[in-house]
C-alpha positions in Angstrom: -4.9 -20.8 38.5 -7.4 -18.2 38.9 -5.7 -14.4 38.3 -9.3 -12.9 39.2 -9.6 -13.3 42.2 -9.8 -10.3 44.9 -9.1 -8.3 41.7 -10.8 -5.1 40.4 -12.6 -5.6 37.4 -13.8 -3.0 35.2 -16.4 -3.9 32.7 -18.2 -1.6 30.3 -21.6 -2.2 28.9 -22.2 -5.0 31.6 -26.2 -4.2 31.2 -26.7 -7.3 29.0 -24.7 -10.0 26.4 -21.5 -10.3 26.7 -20.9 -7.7 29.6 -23.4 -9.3 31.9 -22.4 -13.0 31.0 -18.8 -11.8 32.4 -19.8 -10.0 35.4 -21.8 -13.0 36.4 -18.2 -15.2 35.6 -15.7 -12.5 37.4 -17.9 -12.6 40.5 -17.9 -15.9 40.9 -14.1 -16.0 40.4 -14.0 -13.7 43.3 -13.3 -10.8 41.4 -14.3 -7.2 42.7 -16.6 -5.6 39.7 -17.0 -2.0 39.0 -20.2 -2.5 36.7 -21.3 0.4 34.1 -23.8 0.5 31.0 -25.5 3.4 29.5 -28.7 1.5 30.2 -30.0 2.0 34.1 -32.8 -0.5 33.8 -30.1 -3.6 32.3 -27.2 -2.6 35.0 -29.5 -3.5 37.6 -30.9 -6.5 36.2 -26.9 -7.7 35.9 -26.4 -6.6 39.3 -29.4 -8.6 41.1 -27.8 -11.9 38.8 -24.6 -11.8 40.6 -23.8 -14.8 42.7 -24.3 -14.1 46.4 -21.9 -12.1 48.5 -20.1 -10.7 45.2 -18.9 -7.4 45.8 -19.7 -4.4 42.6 -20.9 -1.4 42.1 -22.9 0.0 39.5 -22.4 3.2 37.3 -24.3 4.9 34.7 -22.0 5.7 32.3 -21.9 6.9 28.0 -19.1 5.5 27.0 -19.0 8.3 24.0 -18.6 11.4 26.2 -14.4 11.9 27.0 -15.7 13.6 30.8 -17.8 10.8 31.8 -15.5 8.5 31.2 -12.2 9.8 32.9 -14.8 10.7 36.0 -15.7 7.3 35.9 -12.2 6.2 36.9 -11.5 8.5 39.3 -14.7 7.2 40.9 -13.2 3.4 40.4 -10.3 4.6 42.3 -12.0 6.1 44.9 -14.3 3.3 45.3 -12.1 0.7 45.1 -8.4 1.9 45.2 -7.6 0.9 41.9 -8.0 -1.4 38.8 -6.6 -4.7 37.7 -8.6 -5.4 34.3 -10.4 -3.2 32.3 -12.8 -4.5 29.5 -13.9 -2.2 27.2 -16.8 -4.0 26.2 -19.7 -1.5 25.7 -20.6 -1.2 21.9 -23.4 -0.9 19.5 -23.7 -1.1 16.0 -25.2 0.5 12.8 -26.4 -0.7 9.4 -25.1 0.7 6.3 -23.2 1.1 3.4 -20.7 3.8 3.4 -22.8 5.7 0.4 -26.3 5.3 2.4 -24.8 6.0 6.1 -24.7 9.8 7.1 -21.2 11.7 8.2 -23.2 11.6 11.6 -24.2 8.6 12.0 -20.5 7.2 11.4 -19.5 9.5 13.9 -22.3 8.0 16.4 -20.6 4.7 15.8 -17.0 5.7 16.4 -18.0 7.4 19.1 -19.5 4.4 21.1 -17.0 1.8 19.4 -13.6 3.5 19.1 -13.7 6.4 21.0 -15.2 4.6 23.8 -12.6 2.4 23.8 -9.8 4.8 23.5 -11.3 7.0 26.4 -11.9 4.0 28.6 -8.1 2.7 27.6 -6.1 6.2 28.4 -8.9 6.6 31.9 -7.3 3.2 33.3 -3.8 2.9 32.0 -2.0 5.4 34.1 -2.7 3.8 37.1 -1.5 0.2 35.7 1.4 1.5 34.7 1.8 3.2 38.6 1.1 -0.4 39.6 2.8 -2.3 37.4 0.4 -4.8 36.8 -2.9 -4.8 34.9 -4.4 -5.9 32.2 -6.7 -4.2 29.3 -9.4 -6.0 27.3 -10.3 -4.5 24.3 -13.7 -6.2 22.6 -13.2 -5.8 19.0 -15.0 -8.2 16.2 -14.8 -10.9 13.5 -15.8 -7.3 11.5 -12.3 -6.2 13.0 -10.5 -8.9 10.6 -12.5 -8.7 7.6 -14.7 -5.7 5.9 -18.4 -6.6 6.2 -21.0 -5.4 3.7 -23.2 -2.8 5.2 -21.1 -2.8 8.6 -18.9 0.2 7.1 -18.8 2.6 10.6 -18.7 -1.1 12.4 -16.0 -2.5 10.5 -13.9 1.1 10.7 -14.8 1.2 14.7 -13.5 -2.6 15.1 -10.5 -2.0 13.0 -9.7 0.6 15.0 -9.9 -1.3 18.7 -7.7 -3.8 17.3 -5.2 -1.1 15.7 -5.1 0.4 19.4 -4.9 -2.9 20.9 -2.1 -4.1 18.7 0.2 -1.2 19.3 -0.3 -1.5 22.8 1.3 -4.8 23.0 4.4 -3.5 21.7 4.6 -0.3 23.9 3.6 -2.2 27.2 6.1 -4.8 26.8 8.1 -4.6 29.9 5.5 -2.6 31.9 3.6 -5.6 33.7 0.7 -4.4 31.8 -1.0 -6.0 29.5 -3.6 -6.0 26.3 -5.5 -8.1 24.5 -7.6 -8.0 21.7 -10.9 -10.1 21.2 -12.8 -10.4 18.1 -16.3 -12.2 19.3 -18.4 -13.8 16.1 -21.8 -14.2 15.9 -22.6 -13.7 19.7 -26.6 -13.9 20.2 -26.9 -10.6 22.3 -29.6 -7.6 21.7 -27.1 -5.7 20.1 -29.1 -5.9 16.4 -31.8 -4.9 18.7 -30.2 -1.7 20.4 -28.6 -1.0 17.3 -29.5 1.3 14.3 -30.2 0.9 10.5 -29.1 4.1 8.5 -31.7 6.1 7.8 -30.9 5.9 4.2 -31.6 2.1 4.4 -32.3 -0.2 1.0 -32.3 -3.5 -0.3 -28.7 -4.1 0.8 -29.9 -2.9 4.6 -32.9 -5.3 4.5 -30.6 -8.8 3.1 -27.9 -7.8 6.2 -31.1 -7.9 8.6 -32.5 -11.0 7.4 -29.2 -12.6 8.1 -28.9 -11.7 11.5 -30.8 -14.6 13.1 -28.7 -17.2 11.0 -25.3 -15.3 12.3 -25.7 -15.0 16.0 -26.0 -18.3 17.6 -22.7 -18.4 20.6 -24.4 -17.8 23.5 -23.2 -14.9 25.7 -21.8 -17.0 28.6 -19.6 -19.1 25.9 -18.2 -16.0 24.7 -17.4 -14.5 28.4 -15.8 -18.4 29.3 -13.5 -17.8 26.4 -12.4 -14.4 27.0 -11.4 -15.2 30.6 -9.9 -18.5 29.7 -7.8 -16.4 27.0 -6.8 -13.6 29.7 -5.8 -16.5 32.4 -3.5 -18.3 29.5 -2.0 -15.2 28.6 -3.4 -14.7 25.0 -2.9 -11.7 23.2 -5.6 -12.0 21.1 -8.9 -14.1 21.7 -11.3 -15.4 18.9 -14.4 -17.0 19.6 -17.8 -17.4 19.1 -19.8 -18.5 15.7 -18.1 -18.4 12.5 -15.2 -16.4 14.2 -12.4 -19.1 12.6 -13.7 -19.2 9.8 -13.2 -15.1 9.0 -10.2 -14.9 11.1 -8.6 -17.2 8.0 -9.8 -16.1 5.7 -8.5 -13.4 6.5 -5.3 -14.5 6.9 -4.6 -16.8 4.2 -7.1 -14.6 1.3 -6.2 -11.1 2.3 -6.8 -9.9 -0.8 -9.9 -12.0 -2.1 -11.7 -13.2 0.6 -14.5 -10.3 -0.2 -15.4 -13.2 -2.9 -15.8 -15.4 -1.0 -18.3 -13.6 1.6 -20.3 -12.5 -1.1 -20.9 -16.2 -2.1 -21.6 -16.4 1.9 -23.7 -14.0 2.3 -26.1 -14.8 -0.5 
């Protein structure tokens, strides 16, 4: 059963990775795509990938500012009457421990990460819950199930998607809208690339960097497959990609000590 199609899809930070691998999947679907990313240049490049005849628009958009945002779904609405699924996708991320990152550069990270997502969440929901029906994809992280090493604004900016995203399953029961939660793992996208190291950086910096190559492997278009497949079954929460099972036990079964056990990962 496809629940995509002729549906309004709202994807942030389509430009590349994960965004772009599930415009290129909702279009073919036969979903209707309102397409935005911070990055012009990417957005375009996701756009002319589409399968033929698919029907999106494209929007500049910083997820971080609160105005840009809510005018970005009063466009949506305009354009295309309404939403059915919104995916806040868009992120970035920073490298640092807590005592080497800045007060503003956490707050560059929430913005993007949480706020983002919170702005993008309260834009869409009112007119789900006019409509009755929707749904709300939240992307949170493996770093959203366990505290990373040097991923200190990243781990507090996941935590908090997943927070959001958790309470909003409780509050929306009965609604006809929905929300889901997915904590990706080692996806190989540019976001190391796009991303930031404190400018404090040290030793501790450099080792996470190193690792990076050995930790992303999932391809984008995996990720996107499992995300859909997840919304279609009706999953509230969605993990995939490299390592992703791994944390999410240990999380689970060695709340307490798993920190341990990464360092013996991580080595």
């Amino acid at each position: 059963m496809n629940c995509f199609e002729d549906k309004v899809a709202v994807i942030t930070g389509a430009g590349s990775g994960i965004g772009r691998a599930l415009a290129q999947q909702l279009a073919a679907k036969g979903a209707r795509l309102a397409l935005s990313d911070v990055n012009a240049k990417g957005l375009a490049e996701t756009r002319k990938s589409l399968p033929k005849g698919a029907t999106a628009r494209t929007y500049a958009l910083d997820v971080s500012s609160r105005d840009a945002v809510f005018a970005h779904a009063e466009t949506v609405k305009q354009d295309f009457g309404t939403a059915h699924f919104v995916i806040n996708n868009a992120g970035a991320t920073i490298v640092g421990t807590i005592a080497h990152l800045s007060i503003e550069e956490i707050e560059w990270q929430l913005g993007i990460n949480l706020w983002g997502v919170i702005y993008g969440t309260k834009a869409f929901l009112p007119m789900m819950l006019d409509q009755r029906e929707g749904c709300i994809v939240n992307i949170s992280s493996v770093f959203g199930l366990v505290g990373f090493p040097t991923q200190g604004a990243y781990n507090i900016s996941k935590f908090g998607v997943r927070g959001l995203t958790e309470c909003l399953w409780s509050e929306l029961d009965g609604t006809g809208v929905r929300a889901v939660c997915v904590h990706p793992g080692g996806i190989k996208t540019n976001i190391e690339k796009a991303g930031r190291r404190c400018a404090a950086a040290g030793n501790e910096e450099s080792h996470f960097a190193e690792m990076g190559e050995q930790m992303l492997l999932t391809p984008p278009d995996e990720c996107a497959a499992d995300i859909l497949a997840g919304v279609e079954r009706g999953d509230l929460r969605i993990i995939t990609g490299s390592k992703s099972s791994t944390l999410h036990w240990l999380s689970r079964l060695l709340p307490d000590s798993y920190p341990a056990i990464l360092r013996l990962l991580t080595r």
